[in-house]
C-alpha positions in Angstrom: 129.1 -110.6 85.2 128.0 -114.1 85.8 126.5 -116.6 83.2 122.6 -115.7 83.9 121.2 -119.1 81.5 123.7 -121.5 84.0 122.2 -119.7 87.2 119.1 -119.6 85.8 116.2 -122.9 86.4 113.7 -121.0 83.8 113.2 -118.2 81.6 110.9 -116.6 84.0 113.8 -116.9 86.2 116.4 -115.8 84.2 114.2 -112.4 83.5 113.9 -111.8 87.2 118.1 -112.3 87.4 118.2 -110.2 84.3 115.8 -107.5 85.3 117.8 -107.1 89.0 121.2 -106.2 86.9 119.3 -103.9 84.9 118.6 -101.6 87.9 121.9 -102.1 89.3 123.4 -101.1 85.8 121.0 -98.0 86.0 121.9 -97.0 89.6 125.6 -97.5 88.2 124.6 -95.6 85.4 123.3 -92.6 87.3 126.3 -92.2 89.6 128.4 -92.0 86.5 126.6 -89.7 85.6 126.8 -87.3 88.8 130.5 -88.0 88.7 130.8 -87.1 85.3 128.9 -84.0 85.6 131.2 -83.1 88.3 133.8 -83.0 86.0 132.3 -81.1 83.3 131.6 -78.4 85.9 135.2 -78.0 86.4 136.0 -77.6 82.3 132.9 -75.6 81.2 134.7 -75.2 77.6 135.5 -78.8 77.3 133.1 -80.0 74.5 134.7 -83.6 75.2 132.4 -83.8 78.1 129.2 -83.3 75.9 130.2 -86.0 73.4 130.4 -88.6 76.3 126.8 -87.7 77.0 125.4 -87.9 73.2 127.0 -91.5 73.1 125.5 -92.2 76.4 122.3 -90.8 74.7 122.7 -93.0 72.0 123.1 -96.2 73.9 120.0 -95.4 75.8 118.1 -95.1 72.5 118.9 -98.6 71.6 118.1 -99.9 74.6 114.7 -98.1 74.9 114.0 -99.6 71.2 115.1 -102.7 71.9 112.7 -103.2 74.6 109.7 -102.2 72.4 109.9 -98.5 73.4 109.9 -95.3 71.5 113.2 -93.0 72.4 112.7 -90.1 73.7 113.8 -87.0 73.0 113.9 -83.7 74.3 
């Protein structure tokens, strides 16, 4: 990841640069996913699998909060 306040002329800037890795991240985030899935299909009894997900779930929280947001939660 490169230095986004160097690349960056303005703040308004530097949100657009920052905003563009976020849906890359989440695009990365959801092919993970799929490939994680994937594997979980394969070891139905693996509880290992789930835990990944309920950190991921975690990490989304945060995120969610720390852009003003309520979590959600199903």
């Amino acid at each position: 990841m490169y230095d986004v306040k160097k690349q960056a002329r303005s703040a308004a800037e530097a949100y657009k640069m920052r905003q563009a890795n976020i849906t890359i991240q989440l695009a990365a985030l959801l092919d993970a996913q799929r490939a994680h899935a994937g594997d979980a299909a394969k070891e139905p009894r693996h509880w290992g699998y789930a835990g990944d997900l309920e950190s991921v779930e975690e990490l989304l929280s945060k995120a969610v909060e720390a852009l003003g947001g309520k979590p959600v939660t199903a």
